[in-house]
C-alpha positions as CSV (number, residue, x, y, z in Angstrom):
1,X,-15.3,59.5,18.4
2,X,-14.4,63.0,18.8
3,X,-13.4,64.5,22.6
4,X,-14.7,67.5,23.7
5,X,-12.2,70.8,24.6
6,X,-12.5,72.0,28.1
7,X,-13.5,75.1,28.7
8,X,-15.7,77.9,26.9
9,X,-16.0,78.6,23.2
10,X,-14.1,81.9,22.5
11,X,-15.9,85.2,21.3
12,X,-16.7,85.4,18.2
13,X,-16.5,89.2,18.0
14,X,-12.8,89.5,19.7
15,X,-11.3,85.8,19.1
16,X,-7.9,85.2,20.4
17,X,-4.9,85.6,18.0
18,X,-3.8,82.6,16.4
19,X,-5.6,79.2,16.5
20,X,-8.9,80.0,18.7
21,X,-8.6,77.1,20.3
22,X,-5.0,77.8,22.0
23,X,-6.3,78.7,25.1
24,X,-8.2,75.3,25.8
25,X,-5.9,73.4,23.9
26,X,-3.5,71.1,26.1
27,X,-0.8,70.5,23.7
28,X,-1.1,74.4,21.8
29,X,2.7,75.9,21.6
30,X,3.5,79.3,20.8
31,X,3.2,79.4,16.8
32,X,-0.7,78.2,18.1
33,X,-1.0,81.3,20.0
34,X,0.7,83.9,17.6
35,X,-0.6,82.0,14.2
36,X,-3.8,81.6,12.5
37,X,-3.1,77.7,11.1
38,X,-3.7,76.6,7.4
39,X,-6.5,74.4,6.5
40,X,-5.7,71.0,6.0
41,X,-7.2,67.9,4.0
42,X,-7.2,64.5,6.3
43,X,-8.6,62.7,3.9
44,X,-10.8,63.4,0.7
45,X,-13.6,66.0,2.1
46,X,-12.3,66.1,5.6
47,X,-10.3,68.9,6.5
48,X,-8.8,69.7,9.8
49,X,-7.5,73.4,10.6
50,X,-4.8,72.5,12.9
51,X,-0.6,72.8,13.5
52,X,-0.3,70.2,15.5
53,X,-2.2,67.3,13.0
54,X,0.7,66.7,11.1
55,X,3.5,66.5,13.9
56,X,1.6,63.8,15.5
């Protein structure tokens, strides 16, 4: 099943830069923090909006 992030959901009037989940994110590296990440298709009708899904 899915995990839940630590910590508190970001604002959604001033989000961080980059991926908003960087700050709670234990494995987020600097492209997370500076860059907004692309949206990608896991499987047919599932997408995933992350950096890091397909390095592993």
């Amino acid at each position: 099943g899915m995990q839940p992030i630590p910590g508190s959901a970001p604002s959604l009037i001033t989000p961080p830069p980059g991926c908003r989940f960087s700050p709670r994110c234990g494995r987020a590296g600097e492209d997370c923090r500076t860059e907004h990440p692309g949206l990608v298709e896991v499987r047919p009708g599932h997408y995933a909006r992350c950096m890091l899904y397909d390095r592993g």
